[in-house]
PDB file of N, CA, C and O in Angstrom:
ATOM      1  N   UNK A   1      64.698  76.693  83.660  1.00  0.00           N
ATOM      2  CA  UNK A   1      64.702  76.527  82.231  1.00  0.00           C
ATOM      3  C   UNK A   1      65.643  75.380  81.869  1.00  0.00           C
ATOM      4  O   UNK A   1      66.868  75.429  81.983  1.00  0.00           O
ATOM      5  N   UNK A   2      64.923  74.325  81.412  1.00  0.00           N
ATOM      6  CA  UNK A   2      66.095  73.135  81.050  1.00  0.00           C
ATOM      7  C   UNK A   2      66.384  73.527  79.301  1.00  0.00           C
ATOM      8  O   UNK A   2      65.589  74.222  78.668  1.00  0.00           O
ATOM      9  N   UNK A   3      67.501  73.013  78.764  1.00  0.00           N
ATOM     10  CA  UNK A   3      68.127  73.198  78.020  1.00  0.00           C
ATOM     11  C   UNK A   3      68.586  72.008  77.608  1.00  0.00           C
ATOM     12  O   UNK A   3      69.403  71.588  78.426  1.00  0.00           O
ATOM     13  N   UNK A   4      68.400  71.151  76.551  1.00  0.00           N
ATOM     14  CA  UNK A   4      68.955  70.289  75.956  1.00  0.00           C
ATOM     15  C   UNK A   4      69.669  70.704  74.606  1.00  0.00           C
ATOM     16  O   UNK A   4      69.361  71.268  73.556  1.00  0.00           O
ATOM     17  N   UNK A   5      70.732  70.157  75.157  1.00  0.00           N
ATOM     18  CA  UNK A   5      72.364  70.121  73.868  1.00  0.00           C
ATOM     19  C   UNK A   5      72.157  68.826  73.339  1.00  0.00           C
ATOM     20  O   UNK A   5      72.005  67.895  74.130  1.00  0.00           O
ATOM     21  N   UNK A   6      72.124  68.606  71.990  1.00  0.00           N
ATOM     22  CA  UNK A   6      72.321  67.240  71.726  1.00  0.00           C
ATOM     23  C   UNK A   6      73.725  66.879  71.883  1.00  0.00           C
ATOM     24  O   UNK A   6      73.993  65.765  72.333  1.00  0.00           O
ATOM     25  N   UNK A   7      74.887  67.903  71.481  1.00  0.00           N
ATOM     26  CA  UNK A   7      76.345  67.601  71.972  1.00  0.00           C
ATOM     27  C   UNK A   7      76.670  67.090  72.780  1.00  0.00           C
ATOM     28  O   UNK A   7      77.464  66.152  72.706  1.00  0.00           O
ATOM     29  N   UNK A   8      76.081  67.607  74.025  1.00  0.00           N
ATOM     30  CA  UNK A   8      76.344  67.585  75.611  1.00  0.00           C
ATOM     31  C   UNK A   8      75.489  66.239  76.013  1.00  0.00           C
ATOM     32  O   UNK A   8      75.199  66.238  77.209  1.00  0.00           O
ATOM     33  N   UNK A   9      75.121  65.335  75.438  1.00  0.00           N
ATOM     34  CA  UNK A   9      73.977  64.403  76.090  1.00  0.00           C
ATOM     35  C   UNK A   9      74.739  63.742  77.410  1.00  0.00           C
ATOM     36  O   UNK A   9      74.141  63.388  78.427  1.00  0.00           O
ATOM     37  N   UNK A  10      76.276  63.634  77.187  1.00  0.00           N
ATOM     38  CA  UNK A  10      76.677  62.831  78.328  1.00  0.00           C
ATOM     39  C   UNK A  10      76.709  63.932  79.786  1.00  0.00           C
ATOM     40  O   UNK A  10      76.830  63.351  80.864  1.00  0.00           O
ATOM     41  N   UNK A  11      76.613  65.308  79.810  1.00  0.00           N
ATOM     42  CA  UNK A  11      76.536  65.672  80.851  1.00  0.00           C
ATOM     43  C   UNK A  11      74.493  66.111  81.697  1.00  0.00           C
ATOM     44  O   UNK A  11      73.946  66.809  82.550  1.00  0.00           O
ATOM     45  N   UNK A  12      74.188  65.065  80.623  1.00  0.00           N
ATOM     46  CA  UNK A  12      72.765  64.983  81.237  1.00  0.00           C
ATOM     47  C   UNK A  12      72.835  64.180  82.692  1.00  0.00           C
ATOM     48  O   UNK A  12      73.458  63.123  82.798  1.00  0.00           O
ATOM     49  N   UNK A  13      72.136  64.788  83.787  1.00  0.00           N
ATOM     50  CA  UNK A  13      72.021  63.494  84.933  1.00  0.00           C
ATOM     51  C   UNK A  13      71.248  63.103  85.603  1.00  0.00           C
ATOM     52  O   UNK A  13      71.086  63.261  86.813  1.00  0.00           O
ATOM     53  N   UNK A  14      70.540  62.394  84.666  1.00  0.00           N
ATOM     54  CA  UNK A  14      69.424  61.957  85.302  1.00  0.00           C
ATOM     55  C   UNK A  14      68.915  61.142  86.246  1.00  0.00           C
ATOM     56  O   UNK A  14      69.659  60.355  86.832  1.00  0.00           O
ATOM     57  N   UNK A  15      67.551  61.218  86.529  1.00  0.00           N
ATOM     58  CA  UNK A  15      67.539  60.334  87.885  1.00  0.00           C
ATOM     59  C   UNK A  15      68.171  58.935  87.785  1.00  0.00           C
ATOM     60  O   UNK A  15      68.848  58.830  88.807  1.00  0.00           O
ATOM     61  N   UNK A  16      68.268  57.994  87.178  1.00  0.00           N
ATOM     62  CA  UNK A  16      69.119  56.596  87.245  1.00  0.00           C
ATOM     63  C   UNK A  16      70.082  57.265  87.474  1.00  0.00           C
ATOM     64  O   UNK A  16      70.268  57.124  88.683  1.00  0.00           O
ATOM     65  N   UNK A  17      71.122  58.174  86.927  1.00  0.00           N
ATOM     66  CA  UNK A  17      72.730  58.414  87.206  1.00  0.00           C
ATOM     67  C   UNK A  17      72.462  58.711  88.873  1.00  0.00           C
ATOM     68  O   UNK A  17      72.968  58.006  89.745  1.00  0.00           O
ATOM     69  N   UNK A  18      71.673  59.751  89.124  1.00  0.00           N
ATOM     70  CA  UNK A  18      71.294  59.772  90.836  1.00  0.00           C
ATOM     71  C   UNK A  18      71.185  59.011  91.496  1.00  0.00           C
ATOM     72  O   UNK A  18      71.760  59.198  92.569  1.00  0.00           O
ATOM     73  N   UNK A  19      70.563  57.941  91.370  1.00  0.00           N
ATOM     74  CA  UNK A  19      70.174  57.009  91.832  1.00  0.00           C
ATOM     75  C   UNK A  19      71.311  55.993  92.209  1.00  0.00           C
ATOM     76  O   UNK A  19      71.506  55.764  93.402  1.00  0.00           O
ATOM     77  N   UNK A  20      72.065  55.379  91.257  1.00  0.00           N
ATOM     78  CA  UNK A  20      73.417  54.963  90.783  1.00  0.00           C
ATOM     79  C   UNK A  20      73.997  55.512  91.823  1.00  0.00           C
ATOM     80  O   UNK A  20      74.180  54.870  92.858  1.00  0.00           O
ATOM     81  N   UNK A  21      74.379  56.830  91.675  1.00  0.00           N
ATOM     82  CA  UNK A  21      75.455  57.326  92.938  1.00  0.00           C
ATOM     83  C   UNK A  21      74.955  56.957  94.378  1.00  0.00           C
ATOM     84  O   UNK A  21      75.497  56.128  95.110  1.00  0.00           O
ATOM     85  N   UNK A  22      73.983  57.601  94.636  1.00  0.00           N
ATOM     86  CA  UNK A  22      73.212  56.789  95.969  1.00  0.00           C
ATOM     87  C   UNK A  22      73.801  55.272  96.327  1.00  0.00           C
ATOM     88  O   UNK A  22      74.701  55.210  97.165  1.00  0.00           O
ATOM     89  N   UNK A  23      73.440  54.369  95.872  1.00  0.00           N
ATOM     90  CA  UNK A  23      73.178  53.220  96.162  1.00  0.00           C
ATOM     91  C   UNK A  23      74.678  53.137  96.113  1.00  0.00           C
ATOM     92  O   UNK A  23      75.106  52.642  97.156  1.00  0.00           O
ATOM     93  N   UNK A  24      75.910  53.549  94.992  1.00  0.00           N
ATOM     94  CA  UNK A  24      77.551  53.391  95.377  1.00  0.00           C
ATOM     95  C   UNK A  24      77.953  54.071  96.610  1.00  0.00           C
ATOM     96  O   UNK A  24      78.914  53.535  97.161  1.00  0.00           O
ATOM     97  N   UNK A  25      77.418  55.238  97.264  1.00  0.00           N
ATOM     98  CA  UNK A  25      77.907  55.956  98.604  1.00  0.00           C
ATOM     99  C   UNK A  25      77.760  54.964  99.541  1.00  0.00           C
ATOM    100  O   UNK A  25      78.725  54.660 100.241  1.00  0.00           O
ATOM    101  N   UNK A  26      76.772  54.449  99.655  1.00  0.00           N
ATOM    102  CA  UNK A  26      76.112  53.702 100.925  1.00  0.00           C
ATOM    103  C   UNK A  26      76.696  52.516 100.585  1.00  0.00           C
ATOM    104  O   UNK A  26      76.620  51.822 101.599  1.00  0.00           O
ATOM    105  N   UNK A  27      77.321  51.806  99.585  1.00  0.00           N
ATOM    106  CA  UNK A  27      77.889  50.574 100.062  1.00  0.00           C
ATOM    107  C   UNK A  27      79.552  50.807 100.181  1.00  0.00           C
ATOM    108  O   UNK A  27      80.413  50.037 100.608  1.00  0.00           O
ATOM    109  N   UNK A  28      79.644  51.868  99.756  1.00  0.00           N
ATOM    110  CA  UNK A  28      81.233  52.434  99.978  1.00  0.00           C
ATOM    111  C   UNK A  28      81.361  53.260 101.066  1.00  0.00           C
ATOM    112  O   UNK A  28      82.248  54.104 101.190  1.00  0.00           O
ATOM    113  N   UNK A  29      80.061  52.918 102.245  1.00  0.00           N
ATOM    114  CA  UNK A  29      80.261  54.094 103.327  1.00  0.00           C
ATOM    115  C   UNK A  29      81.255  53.347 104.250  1.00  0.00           C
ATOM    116  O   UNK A  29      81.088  52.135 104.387  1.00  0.00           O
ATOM    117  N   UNK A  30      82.367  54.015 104.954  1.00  0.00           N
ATOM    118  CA  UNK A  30      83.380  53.410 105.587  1.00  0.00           C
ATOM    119  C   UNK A  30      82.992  53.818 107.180  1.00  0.00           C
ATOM    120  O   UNK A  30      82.405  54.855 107.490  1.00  0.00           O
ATOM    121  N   UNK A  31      83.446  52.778 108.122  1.00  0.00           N
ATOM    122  CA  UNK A  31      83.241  53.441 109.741  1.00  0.00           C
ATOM    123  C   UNK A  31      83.956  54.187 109.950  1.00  0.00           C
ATOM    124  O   UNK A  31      84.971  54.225 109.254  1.00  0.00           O
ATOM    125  N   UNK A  32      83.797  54.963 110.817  1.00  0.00           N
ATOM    126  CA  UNK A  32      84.109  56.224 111.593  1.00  0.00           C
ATOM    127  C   UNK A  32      85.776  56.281 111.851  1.00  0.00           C
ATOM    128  O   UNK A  32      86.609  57.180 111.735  1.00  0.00           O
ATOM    129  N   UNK A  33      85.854  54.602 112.338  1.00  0.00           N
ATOM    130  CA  UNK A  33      87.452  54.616 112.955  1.00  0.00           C
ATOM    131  C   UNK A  33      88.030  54.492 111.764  1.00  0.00           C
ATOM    132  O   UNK A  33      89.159  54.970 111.871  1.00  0.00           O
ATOM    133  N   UNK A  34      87.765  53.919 110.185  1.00  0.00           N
ATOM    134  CA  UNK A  34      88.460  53.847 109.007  1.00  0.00           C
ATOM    135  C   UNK A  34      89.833  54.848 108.974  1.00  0.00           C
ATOM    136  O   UNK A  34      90.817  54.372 108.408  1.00  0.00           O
ATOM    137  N   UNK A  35      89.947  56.223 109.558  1.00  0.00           N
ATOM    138  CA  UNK A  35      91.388  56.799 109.369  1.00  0.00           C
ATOM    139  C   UNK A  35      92.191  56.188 110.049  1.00  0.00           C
ATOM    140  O   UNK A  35      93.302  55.830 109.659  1.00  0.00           O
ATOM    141  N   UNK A  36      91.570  55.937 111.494  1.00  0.00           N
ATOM    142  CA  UNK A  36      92.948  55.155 112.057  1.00  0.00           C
ATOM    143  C   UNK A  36      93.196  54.204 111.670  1.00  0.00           C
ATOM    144  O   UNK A  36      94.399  53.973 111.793  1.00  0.00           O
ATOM    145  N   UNK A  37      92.579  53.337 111.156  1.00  0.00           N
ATOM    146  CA  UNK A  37      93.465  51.963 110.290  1.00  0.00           C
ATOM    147  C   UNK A  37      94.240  51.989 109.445  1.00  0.00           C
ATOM    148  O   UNK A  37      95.190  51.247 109.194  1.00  0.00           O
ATOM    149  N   UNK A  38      93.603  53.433 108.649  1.00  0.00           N
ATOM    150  CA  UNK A  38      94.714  53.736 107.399  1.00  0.00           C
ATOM    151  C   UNK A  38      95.635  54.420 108.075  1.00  0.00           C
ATOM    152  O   UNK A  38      96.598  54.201 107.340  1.00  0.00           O
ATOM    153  N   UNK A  39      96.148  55.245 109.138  1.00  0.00           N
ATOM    154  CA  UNK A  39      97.076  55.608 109.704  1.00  0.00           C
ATOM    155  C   UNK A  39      98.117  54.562 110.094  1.00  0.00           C
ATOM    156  O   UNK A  39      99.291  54.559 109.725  1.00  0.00           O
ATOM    157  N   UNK A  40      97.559  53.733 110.839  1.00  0.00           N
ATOM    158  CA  UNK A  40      98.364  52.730 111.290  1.00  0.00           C
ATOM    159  C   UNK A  40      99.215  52.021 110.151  1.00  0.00           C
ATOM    160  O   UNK A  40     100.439  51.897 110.109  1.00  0.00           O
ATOM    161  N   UNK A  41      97.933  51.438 108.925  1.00  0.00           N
ATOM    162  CA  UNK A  41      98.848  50.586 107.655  1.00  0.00           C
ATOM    163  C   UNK A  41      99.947  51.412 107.258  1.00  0.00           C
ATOM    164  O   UNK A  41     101.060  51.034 106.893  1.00  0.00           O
ATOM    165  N   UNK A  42      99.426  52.820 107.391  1.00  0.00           N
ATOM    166  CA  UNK A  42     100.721  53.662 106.326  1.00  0.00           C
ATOM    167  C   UNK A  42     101.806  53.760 107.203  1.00  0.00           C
ATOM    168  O   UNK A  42     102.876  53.652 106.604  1.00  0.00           O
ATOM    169  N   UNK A  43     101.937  53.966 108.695  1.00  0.00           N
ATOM    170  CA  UNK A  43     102.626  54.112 110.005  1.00  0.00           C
ATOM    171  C   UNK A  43     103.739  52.349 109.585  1.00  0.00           C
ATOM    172  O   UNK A  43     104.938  52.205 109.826  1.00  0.00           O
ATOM    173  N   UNK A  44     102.857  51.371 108.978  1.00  0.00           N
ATOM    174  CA  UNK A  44     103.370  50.156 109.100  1.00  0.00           C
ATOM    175  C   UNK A  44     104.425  49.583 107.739  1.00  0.00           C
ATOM    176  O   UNK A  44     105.281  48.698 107.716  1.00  0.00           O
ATOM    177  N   UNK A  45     103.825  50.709 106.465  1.00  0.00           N
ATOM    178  CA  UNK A  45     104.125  50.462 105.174  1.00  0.00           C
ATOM    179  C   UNK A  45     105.592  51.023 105.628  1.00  0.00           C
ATOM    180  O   UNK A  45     106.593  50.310 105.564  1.00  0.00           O
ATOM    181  N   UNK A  46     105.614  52.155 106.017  1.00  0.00           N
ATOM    182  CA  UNK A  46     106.398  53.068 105.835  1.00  0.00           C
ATOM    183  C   UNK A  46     107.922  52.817 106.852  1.00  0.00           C
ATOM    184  O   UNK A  46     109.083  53.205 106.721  1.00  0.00           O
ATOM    185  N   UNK A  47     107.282  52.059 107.775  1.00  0.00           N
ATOM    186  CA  UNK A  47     108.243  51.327 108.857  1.00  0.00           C
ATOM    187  C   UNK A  47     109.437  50.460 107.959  1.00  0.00           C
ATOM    188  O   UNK A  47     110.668  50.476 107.973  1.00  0.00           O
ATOM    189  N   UNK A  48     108.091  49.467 106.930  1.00  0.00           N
ATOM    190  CA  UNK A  48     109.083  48.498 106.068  1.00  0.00           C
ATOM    191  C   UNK A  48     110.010  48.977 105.427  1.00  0.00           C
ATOM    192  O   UNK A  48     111.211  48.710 105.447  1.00  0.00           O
ATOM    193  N   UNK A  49     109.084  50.143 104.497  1.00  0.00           N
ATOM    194  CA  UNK A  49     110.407  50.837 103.665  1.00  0.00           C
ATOM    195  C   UNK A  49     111.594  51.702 104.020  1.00  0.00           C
ATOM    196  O   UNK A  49     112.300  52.110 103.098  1.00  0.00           O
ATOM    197  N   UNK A  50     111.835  51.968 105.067  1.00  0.00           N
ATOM    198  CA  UNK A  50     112.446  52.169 105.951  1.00  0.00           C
ATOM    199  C   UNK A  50     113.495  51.373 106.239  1.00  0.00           C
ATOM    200  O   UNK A  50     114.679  51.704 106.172  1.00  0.00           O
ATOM    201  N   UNK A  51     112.975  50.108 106.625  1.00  0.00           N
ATOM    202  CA  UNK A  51     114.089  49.091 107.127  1.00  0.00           C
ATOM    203  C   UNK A  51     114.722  47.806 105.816  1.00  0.00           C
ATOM    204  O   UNK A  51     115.553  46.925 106.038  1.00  0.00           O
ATOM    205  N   UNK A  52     114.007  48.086 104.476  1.00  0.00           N
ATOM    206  CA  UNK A  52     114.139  47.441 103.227  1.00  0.00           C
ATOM    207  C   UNK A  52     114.888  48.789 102.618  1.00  0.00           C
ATOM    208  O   UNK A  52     115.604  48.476 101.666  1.00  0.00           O
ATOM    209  N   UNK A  53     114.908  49.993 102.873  1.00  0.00           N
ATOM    210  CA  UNK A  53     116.139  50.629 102.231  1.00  0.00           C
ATOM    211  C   UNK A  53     117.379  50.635 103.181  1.00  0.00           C
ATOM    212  O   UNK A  53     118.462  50.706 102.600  1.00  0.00           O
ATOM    213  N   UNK A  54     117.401  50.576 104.455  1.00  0.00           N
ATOM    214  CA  UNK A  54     118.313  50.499 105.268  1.00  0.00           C
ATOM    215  C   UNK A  54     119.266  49.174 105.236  1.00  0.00           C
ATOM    216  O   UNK A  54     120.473  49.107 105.467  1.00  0.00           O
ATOM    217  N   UNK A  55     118.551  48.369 104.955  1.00  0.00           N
ATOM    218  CA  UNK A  55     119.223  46.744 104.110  1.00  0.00           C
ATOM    219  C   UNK A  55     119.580  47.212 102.945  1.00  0.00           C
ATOM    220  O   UNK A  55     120.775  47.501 102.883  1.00  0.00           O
ATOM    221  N   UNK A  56     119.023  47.372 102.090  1.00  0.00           N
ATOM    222  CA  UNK A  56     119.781  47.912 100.708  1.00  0.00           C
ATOM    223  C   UNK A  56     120.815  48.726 100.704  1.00  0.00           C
ATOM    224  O   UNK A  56     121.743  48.621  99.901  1.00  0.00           O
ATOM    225  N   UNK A  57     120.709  49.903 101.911  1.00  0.00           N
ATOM    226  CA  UNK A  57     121.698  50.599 101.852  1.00  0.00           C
ATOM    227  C   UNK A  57     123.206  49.946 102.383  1.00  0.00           C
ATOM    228  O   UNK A  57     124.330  50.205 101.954  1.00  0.00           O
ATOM    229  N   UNK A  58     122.924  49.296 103.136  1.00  0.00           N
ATOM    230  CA  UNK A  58     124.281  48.009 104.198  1.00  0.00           C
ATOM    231  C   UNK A  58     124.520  47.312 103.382  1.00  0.00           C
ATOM    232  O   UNK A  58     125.734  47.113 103.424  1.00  0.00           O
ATOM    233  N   UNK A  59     123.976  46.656 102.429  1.00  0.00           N
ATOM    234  CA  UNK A  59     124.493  45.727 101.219  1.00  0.00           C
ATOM    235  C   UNK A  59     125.685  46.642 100.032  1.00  0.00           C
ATOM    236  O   UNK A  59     126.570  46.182  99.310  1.00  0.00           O
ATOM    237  N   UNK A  60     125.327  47.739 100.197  1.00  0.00           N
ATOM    238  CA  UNK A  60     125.610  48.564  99.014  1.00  0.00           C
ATOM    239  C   UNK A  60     126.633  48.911  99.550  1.00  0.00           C
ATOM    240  O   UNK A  60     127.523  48.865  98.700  1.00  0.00           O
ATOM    241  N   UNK A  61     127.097  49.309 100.704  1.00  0.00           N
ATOM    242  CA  UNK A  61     127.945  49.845 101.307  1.00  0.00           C
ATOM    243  C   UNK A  61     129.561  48.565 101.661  1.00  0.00           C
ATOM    244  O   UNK A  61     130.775  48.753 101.578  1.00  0.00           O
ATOM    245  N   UNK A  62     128.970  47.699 101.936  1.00  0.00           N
ATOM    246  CA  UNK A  62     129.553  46.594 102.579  1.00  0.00           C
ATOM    247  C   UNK A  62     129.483  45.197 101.742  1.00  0.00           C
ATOM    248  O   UNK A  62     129.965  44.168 102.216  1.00  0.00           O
TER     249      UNK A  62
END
């Protein structure tokens, strides 16, 4: 039983909105190894901030 709200029109979803999502999954599909890269960058971010508060902290101190 479909039901149309004229209120509600924006939670209609129709086939274009379907469609739409489709075609954004598949060009936003990432490879397989994608975690380990993001492991590594954050493994690498996190190294910096690390050694950029450890300078800040020796400046502050000294």
């Amino acid at each position: 039983m479909d039901v149309f709200l004229p209120e509600c029109r924006y939670l209609h979803s129709g086939p274009k909105f379907s469609a739409r999502i489709k075609l954004w999954r598949q060009a936003l599909a990432l490879p397989e190894d994608a975690m380990a890269y993001v492991v590594e960058i954050t493994k690498f971010l996190a190294t910096g901030a690390l050694i950029l508060a450890t300078g800040v902290l020796l400046l502050l101190l000294g």
